[in-house]
PATITI-285722 format. One record per residue: y, z, x of N, C-alpha, C in turn. Coordinates in steps of 0.001 Angstrom, whole numbers, plus 500000, padded with zeros to 6 digits. Layout:
BEGIN
SITE     nY     nZ     nX    caY    caZ    caX     cY     cZ     cX
SITE      Y      Z      X      Y      Z      X      Y      Z      X
...
This chain:
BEGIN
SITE     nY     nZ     nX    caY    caZ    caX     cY     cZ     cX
SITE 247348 061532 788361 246004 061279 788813 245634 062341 789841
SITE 244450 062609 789550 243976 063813 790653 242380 063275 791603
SITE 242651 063572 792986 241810 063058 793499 240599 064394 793532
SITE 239361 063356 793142 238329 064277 793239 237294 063877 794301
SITE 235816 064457 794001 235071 064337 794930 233990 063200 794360
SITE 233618 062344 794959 232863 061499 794467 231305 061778 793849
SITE 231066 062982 794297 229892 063661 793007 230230 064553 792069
SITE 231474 064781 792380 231988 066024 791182 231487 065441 789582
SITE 231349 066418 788881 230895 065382 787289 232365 065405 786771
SITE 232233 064298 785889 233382 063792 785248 234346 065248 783830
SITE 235021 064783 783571 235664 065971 782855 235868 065220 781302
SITE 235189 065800 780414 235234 065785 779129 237097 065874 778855
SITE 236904 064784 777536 238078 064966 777065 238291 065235 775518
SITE 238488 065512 774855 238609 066232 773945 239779 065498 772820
SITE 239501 065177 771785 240055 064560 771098 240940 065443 769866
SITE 241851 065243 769953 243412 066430 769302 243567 064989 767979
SITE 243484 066457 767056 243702 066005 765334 245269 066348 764743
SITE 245330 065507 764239 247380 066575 764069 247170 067117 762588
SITE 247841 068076 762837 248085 069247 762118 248453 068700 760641
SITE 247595 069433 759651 247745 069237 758106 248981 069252 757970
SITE 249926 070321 758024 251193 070411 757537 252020 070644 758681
SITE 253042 070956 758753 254339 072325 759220 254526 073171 758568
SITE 254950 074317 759435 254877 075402 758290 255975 076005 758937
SITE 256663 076949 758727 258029 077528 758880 257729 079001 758811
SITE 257342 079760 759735 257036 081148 759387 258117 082175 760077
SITE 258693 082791 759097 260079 084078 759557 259356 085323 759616
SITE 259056 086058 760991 257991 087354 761183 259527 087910 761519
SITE 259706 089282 760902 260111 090211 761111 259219 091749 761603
SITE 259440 092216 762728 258916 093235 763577 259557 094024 764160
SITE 258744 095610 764433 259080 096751 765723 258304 096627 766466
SITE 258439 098124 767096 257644 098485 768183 256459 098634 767612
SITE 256257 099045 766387 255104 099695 765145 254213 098172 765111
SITE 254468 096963 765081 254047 095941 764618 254784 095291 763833
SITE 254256 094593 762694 254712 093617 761514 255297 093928 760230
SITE 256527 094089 760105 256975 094871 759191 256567 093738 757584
SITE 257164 092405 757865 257082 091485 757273 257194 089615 757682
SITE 256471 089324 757211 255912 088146 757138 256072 086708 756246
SITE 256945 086160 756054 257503 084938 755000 256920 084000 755484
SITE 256453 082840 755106 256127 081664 755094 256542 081215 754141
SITE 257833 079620 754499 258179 078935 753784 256859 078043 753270
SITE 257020 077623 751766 256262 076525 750965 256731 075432 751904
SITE 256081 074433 751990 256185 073105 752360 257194 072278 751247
SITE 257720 071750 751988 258968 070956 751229 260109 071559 750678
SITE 259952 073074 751048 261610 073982 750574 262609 074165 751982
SITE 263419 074393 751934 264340 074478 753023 264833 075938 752848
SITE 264797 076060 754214 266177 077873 754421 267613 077793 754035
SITE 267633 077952 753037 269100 077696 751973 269985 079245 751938
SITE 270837 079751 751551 271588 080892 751198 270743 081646 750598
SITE 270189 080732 749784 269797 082052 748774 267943 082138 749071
SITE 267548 080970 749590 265922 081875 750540 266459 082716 751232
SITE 267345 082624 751870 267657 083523 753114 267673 085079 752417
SITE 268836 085293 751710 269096 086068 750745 267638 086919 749618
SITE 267119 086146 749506 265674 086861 748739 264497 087523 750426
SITE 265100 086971 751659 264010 087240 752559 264197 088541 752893
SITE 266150 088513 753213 266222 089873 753303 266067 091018 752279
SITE 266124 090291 751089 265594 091434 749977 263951 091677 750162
SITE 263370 091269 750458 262238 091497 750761 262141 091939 751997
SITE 262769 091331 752576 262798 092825 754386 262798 094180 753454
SITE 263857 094304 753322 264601 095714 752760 263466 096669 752042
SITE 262254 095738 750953 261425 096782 750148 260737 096689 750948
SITE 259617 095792 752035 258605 096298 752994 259479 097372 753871
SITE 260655 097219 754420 260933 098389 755727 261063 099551 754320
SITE 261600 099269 753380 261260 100983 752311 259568 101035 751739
SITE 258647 100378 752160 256907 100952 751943 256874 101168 753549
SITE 256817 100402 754097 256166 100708 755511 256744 101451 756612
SITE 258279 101620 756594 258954 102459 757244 260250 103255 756710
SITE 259725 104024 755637 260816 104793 754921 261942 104992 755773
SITE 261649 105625 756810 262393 106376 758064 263494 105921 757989
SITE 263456 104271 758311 264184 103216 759273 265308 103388 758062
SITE 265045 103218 757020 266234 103044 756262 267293 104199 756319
SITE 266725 105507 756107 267584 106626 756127 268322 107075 757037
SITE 267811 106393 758691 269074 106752 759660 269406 105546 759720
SITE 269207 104191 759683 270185 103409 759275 269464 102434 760157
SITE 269315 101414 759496 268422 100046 760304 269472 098988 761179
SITE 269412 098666 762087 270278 097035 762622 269374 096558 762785
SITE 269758 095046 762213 268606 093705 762256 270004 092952 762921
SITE 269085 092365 764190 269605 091381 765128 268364 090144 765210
């Protein structure tokens, strides 16, 4: 509770809707920005082998968007 001033005007409150879904989003980034971007489907889980297709898909965006990175040699931490 916060004490106010007895003419202060009152403070609107604002009524919070909950969120359509969850969503699960894996952003991979540099210094450059957004290399790549996954969003899990709703109702799939991060299994071996999502995992496994994400980094295959790291691998061809960092070979369109940053040829470079691959040829002296990338670490993903």
């Amino acid at each position: 509770m916060t004490w106010k001033n007895p003419s202060s005007s009152v403070t609107k409150k604002f009524k919070v809707k909950r969120s359509a879904a969850k969503v699960v989003a894996t952003v991979f980034w540099d210094a450059k920005g957004v290399i790549l971007l996954d969003i899990l489907p709703q109702g799939q889980c991060i299994n071996a082998a999502r995992y496994c297709s994400t980094l295959d898909r790291l691998k061809e965006a960092i070979r369109r968007k940053r040829p470079w990175l691959l040829r002296r040699g990338v670490v993903l931490q």
